[in-house]
C-alpha angles and dihedrals in degrees: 000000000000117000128197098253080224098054092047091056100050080048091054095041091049083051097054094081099051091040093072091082104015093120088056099093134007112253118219134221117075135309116265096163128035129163112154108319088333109112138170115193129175096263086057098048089044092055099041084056091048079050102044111023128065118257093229088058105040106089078056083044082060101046100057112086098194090047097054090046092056089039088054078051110048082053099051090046094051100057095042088057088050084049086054095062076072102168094339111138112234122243117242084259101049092043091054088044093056095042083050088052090043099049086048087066105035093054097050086042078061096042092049093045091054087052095050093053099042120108105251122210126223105287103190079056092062098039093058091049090054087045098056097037090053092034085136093071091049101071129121117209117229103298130190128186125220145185112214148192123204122182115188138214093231102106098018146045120274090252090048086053093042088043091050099043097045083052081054097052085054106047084054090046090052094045096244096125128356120236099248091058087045088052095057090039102054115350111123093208104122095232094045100103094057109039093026096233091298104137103192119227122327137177131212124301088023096104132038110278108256092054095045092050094047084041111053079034083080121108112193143358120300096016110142133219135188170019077194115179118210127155091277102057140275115321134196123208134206112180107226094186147309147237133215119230108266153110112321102247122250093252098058097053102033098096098055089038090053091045090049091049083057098048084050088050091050104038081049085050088058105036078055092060089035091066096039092067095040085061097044114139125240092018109146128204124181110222101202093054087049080048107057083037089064093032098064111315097193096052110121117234120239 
């Protein structure tokens, strides 16, 4: 395998915090790397990633065989390099870096732990809740949907592009074609040929002038409109459907509401042990020593 030596090192560096206490406990699956008493197994991999990637990108993360393989890596490399300390005694530094590094995880090992065993409330609850009280954020302006075809100037003169799109126009009027099969056929519009011209919903000022007026110009279903010039080409329009101005409906937003409604659980979960242990009794601080610290910590003493 050949691995990106950047890539290897942002693997290794997302590794380090979870390297502190990787000897702790066996992890289980089977065995992908080996090398001496230096193993990587899939329990392992899969936490790391938990650990290191976010959540939103790692079905992406998995799906990238080159990424896992340097990941594997990074990994591999990392806790060979720890092996190779051996019996050498730490420096100050490095033993106040690794206790640094050990007390981080510990202390979101506890964090997680106390989130796992709380009683959680009904979070699409919540989120409904949310999502009526703040019924005002949740508003969608007049939308319309449209298939379109765009031919460009690109290759051609301004009249060959006019004269093509308009014998376009004419092959969808008379039934011929219809204008999704044309677009994957001949538009010149990148993303044609997957989504076959159709552009989804969109609202006002999110397309050039010329396209949004033709197209929310548009009555009913099925209404055509073009040929349209803009400073892309010619383009011709098909409206697909339209939406009334109104409330977004619960469904389209649940999922992000519900997810929000966690992240609110958890961050509440943390700001309560947070000021448990701001309030703890018989902790002594020595003000003087806060205060040279602020003052210039590096400043050498006389």
């Amino acid at each position: 395998m050949k691995f990106s030596r950047v890539a290897v090192m942002v693997a290794m560096i997302s590794g380090v915090m979870g390297s502190g206490l990787a000897g702790a406990t066996e992890s289980v699956g089977r065995v992908i790397m080996k090398h001496g008493d230096v193993t990587i197994t899939q329990e392992a991999l899969r936490m790391h990633v938990l650990m290191s990637v976010p959540k939103d990108k790692q079905d992406a993360f998995w799906a990238d065989r080159k990424k896992v393989e340097e990941f594997v890596f990074g990994m591999f490399v990392t806790r060979k390099l720890a092996e190779a300390i051996g019996d050498r005694p730490l420096t100050p530094d490095e033993k106040l870096a690794l206790e640094d590094v050990t007390s981080r995880m510990r202390s979101q090992f506890q964090i997680n732990y106390l989130h796992e065993t709380a009683p959680k409330p009904d979070f699409e609850k919540l989120a409904l809740e949310t999502y009526k009280v703040r019924q005002d954020e949740f508003m969608r302006p007049e939308q319309v949907r449209a298939e379109h075809i765009l031919i460009t100037t690109k290759d051609r003169t301004d009249e060959e592009a006019l004269a093509l799109a308009e014998k376009l126009l004419a092959e969808i009027k008379s039934g011929e074609k219809s204008l999704a099969d044309l677009a994957v056929e001949v538009s010149e519009d990148p993303s044609a040929k997957k989504n076959k011209g159709d552009l989804g919903y969109f609202g006002r000022n999110r397309m050039v002038k010329e396209f949004e007026e033709a197209a929310f110009g548009l009555e009913k279903a099925g209404d055509l409109a073009g040929p349209v010039k803009t400073r892309f080409g010619y383009h011709l329009i098909r409206l697909t459907d339209r939406r009334a101005a109104g409330p977004v409906p619960f469904d389209d937003v649940k999922e992000r509401l519900i997810q929000d409604e966690m992240n609110r659980f958890r961050r509440d979960l943390v700001d309560v042990e947070i000021e448990k242990y701001k309030n703890l009794p018989d902790v002594t601080f020595d003000k003087q020593a806060f205060e040279e610290m602020v003052v210039n910590p590096f400043a050498r003493k006389e």
